[in-house]
N, C-alpha and C positions, 0 to 999 in steps of 0.2 A: 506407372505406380504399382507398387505389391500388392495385392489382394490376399484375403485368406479367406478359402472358400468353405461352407459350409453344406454338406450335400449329405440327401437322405437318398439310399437307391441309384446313387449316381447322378442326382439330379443335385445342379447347385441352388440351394433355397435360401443361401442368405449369404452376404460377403461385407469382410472385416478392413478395413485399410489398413495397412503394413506399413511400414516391416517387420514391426512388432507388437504382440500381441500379450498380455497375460492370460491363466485361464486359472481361476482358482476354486474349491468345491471343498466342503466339508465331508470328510471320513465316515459313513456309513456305521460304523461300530462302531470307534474310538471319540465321536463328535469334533472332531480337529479339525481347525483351517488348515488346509492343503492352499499352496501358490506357487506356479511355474512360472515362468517367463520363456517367449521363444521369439526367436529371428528368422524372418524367410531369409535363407542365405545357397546361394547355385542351387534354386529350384525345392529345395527342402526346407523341414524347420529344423532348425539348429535350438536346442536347447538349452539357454545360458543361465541360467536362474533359478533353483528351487526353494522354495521357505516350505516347513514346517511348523505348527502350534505344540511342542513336543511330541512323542513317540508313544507309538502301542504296536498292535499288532498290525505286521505289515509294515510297517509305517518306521523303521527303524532305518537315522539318515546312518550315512555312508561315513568313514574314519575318516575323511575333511572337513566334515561339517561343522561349520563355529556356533556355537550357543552362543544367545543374547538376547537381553528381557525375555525368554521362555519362546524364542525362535529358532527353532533352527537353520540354515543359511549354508547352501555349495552351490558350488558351479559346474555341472557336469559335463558341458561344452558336448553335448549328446545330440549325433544328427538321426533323424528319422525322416520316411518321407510323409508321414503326415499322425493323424491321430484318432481311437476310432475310440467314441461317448458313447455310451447308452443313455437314452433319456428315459429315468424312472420319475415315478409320484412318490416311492417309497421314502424319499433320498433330498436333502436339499438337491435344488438345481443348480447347475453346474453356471461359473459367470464367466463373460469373454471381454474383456478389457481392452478395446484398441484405444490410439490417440487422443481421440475426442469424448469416449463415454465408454459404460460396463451396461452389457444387457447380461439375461440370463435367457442357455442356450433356448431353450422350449419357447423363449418371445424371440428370439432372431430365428428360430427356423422351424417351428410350429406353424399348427398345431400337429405335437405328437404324441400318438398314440405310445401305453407303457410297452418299454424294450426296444426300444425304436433305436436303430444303431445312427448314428450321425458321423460323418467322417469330416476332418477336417486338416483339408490340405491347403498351398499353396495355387494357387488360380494358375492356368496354364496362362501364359503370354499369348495374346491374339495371334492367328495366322497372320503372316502379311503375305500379299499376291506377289 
């Protein structure tokens, strides 16, 4: 099965069932819901889904992006190998959406202290002997 790991320090401190995962966080400035969608797909996250609550700074989507009800909506099919959070108090916290439920990042891989970088990859596949 996909994991999606969550690691403070290189330590894994919490794991997401896959394949896919959302991770959505309001805009520190702008107060905007932010929403991606991503796919572990050959070891990476493939990133297939971004929504927007309209635009400000920073925050301005891409010449494909379809407006609807006050959304913005592309698909950037963008692979990376994984994704690196800060966990602030300043800031709504950040939420991870797998199949069954949405936590927020600080209850799946808490307690963290502010500035705390969290990285979150794909889980390596078990050695086999």
């Amino acid at each position: 099965m996909d994991l999606v790991c969550l690691l403070v320090a290189g330590v894994v401190r919490a794991t997401l069932p896959g394949p896919e995962f959302t991770l959505a966080w309001e805009h520190s400035v702008e107060k905007l819901h932010w929403e991606e969608r991503y796919r572990i797909d050959g070891g990476e996250l493939l990133l297939i889904e971004a929504n927007v609550q309209g635009s400000g700074a920073g925050m301005e989507p891409p010449p494909e992006a379809v407006l609807e009800r006050g959304v913005w909506t592309w698909r950037p099919q963008r692979r990376l190998s994984g994704l690196n959070l800060t966990y602030s108090t300043f800031a709504r916290d950040y939420r991870l959406c797998g199949r069954d439920a949405c936590r927020d990042l600080g209850a799946m891989a808490g307690p963290l202290p502010e500035g705390t970088a969290v990285a979150v990859r794909p889980c390596a596949p078990p050695a086999t002997p």
